[in-house]
Wavefront OBJ file of the C-alpha trace (Angstrom):
o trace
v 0.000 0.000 0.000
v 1.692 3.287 -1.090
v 1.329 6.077 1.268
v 1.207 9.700 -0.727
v 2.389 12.629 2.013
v 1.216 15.684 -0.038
v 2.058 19.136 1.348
v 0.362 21.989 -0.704
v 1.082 25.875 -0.876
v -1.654 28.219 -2.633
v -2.144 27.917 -6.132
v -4.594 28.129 -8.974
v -5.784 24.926 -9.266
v -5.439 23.371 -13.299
v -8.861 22.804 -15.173
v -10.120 19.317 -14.624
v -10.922 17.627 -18.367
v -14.242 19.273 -19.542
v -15.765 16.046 -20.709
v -16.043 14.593 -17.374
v -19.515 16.576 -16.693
v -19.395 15.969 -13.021
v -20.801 18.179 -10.292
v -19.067 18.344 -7.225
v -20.989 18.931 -4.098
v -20.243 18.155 -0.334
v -23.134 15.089 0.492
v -25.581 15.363 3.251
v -26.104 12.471 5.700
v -29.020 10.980 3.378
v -26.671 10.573 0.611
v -24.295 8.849 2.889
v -25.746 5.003 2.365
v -25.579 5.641 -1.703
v -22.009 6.769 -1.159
v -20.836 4.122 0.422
v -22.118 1.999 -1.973
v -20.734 3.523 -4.542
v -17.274 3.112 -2.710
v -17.806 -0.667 -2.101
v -18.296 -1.274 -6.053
v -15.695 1.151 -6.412
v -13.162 -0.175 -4.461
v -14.255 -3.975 -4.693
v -11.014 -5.358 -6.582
v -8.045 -3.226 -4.888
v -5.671 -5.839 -3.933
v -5.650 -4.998 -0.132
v -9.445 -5.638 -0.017
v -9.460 -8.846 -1.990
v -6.494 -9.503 0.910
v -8.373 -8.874 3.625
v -12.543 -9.502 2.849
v -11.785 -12.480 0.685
v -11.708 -13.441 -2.950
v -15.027 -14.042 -4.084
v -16.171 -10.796 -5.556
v -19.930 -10.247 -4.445
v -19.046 -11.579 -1.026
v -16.205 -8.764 -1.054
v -18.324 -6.051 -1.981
v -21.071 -7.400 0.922
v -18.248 -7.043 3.324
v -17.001 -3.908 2.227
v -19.913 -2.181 2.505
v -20.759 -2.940 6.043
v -17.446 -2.199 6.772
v -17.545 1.479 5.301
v -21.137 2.485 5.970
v -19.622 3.252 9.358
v -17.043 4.786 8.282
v -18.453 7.322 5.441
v -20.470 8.467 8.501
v -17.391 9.159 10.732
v -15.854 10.850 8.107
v -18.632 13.383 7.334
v -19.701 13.689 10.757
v -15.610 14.769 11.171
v -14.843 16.362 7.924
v -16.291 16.603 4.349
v -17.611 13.759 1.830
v -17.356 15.102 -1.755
v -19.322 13.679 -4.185
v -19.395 13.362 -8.177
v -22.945 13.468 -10.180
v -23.149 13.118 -13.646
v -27.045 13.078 -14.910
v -28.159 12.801 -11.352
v -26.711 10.186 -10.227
v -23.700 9.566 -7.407
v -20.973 8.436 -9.253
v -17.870 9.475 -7.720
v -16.735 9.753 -3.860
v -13.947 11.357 -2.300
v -13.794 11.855 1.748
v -11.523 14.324 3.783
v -11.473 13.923 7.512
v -10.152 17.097 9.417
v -6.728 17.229 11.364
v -6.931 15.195 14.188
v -9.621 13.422 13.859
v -8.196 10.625 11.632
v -8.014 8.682 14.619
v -11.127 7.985 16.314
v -11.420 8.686 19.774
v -12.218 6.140 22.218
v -15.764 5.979 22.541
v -16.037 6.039 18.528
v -13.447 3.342 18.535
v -15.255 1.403 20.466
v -18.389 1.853 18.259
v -16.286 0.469 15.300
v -15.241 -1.933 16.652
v -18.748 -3.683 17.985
v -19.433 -2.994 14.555
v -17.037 -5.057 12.983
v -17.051 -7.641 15.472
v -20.804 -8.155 14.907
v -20.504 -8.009 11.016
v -17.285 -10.479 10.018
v -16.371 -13.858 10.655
v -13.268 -14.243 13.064
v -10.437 -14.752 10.049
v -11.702 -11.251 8.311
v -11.478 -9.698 11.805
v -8.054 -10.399 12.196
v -7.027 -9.092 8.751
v -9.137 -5.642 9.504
v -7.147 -5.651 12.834
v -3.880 -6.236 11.151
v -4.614 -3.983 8.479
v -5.638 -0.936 10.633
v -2.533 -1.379 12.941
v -0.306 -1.381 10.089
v -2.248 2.327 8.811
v -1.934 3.381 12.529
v 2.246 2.855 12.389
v 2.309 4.892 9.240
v -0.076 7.830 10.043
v 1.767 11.110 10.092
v 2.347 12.621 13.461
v 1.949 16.092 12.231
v -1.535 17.617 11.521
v -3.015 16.848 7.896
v -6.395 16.187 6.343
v -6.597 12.618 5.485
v -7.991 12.176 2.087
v -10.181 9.211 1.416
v -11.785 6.786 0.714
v -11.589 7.764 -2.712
v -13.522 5.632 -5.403
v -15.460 5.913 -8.929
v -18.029 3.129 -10.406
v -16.623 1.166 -12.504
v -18.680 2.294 -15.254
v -17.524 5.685 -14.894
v -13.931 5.602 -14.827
v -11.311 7.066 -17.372
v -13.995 10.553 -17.673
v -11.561 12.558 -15.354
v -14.033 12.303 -12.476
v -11.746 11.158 -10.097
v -9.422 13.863 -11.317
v -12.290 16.487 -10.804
v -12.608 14.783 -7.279
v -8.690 15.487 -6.568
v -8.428 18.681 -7.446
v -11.972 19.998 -5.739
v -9.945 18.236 -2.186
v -6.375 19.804 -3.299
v -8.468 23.810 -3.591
v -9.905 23.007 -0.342
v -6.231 22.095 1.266
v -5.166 25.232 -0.688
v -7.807 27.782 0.730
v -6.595 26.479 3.909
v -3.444 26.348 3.700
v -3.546 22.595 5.301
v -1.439 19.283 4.463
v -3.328 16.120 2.617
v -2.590 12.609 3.749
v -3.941 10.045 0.980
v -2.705 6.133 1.301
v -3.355 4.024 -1.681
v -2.826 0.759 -3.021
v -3.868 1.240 -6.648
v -2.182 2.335 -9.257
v -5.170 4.225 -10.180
v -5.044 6.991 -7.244
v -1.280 7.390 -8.292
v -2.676 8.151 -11.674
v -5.111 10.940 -10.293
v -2.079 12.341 -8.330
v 0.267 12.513 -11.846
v -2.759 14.526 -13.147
v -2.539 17.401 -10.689
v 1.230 16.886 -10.535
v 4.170 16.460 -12.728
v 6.596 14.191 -10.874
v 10.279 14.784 -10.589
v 12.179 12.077 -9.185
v 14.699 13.409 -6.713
v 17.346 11.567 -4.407
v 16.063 10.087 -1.266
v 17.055 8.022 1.813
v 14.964 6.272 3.473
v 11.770 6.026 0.985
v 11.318 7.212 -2.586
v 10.897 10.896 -3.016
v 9.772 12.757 -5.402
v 9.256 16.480 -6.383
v 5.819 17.644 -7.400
v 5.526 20.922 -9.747
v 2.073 22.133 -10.091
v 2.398 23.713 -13.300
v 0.412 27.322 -13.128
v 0.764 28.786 -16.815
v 4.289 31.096 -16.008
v 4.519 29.965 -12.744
v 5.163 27.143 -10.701
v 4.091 25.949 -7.113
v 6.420 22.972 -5.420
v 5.166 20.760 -3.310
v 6.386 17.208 -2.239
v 5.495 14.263 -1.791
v 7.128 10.996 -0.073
v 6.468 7.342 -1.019
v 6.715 4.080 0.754
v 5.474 0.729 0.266
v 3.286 -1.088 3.113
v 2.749 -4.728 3.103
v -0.067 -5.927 4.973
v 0.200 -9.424 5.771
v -3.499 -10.673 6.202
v -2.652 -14.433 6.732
l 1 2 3 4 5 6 7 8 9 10 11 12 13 14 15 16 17 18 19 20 21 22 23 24 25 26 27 28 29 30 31 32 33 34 35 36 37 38 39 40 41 42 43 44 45 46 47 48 49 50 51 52 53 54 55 56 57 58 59 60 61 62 63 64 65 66 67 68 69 70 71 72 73 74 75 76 77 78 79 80 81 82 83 84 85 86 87 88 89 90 91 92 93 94 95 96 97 98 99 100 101 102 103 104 105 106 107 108 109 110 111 112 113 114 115 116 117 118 119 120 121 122 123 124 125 126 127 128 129 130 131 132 133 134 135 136 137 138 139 140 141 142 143 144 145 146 147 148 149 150 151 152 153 154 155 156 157 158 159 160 161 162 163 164 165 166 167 168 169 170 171 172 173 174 175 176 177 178 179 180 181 182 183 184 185 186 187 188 189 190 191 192 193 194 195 196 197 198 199 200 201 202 203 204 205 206 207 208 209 210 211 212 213 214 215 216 217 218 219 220 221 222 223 224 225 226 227 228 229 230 231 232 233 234 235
């Protein structure tokens, strides 16, 4: 699982492609159930889920959903849900949970984890257990927004909606002048990330580093961004 460490100064964000006719609009609790559904089909086949909720796919997508439901709702109840429409309907989700809160307090802890005792089988427990302590070792210690989850339906992908999605999140980061956390383990997200950025490799120590140029007409804005590989071993 790569984890992207994105630090942002203002900018003028790039145009997203014109023929993705998305709106972008921050949901509302009732759209919250459609949105994580649209997240479970979304993220269905990333390897770390197939790892940890099995391989059969329609079981998969049964387990992801119960497992995000109550997790779309922490995240908007502790930040923003952005989502995509095109013709009406939800086709796109992004979340951003606000600094500090990416780690659920105790008592919502708890909460998530009746929840997840009470939904999966014993073997998928452990994996979600091993799974969030490995996120837990890697979260950065200094404040950020965590971006995600991040998904489009399969139906809708390669219409630069989940670029429209990225850049909506990086104007918010700019306007406040706040640091984006996004982990990932599809090549997919990396792709959305090349589209607001041009990377420049750069020397680095203890991870892979890379320069980012946001390219503003004459100008430029620099940002960075650090990448390591996670392995989750889910047994």
């Amino acid at each position: 699982m790569d984890l992207h460490h994105i630090s942002r100064s203002r900018s003028t964000m790039p145009e997203c492609r014109k023929d993705a006719g998305a709106e972008i609009r921050a949901l509302v609790a009732s759209d919250l159930p459609a949105a994580a559904d649209v997240l479970a089909q979304g993220m269905r086949d990333n390897s770390l889920h197939v790892q940890v909720f099995g391989l059969e796919p329609a079981l998969r997508e049964g387990r992801l959903l119960r497992f995000l439901g109550p997790a779309v709702a922490y995240v908007h109840a502790n930040g923003v849900v952005l989502g995509a429409y095109v013709g009406g309907e939800l086709a796109g989700v992004l979340g951003m949970t606000e600094p500090g809160r990416c780690r659920p307090p105790l008592k919502d802890a708890i909460q998530f984890a009746r929840s997840i005792a009470s939904s999966f089988p014993p073997v998928v427990i452990l994996r979600i257990a091993r799974w969030l302590a490995a996120w837990r070792r890697n979260d950065p210690t200094e404040p950020h927004w965590h971006i995600g989850p991040l998904a489009v339906l399969p139906t809708y992908r390669r219409k630069g909606i989940g670029q429209h999605l990225m850049l909506k999140c990086c104007e918010r980061l700019d306007e406040l002048s706040a640091i984006g956390y996004l982990e990932t383990d599809t090549p997919e997200k990396r792709f959305l990330l090349r589209k607001a950025w041009i990377y420049r490799d750069r020397p680095g120590s203890c991870s892979r580093c890379a320069e980012l140029v946001h390219e503003t007409g004459a100008n430029q804005a620099k940002g960075r961004i650090t990448e390591h590989l996670l392995r989750v071993e889910t047994g």
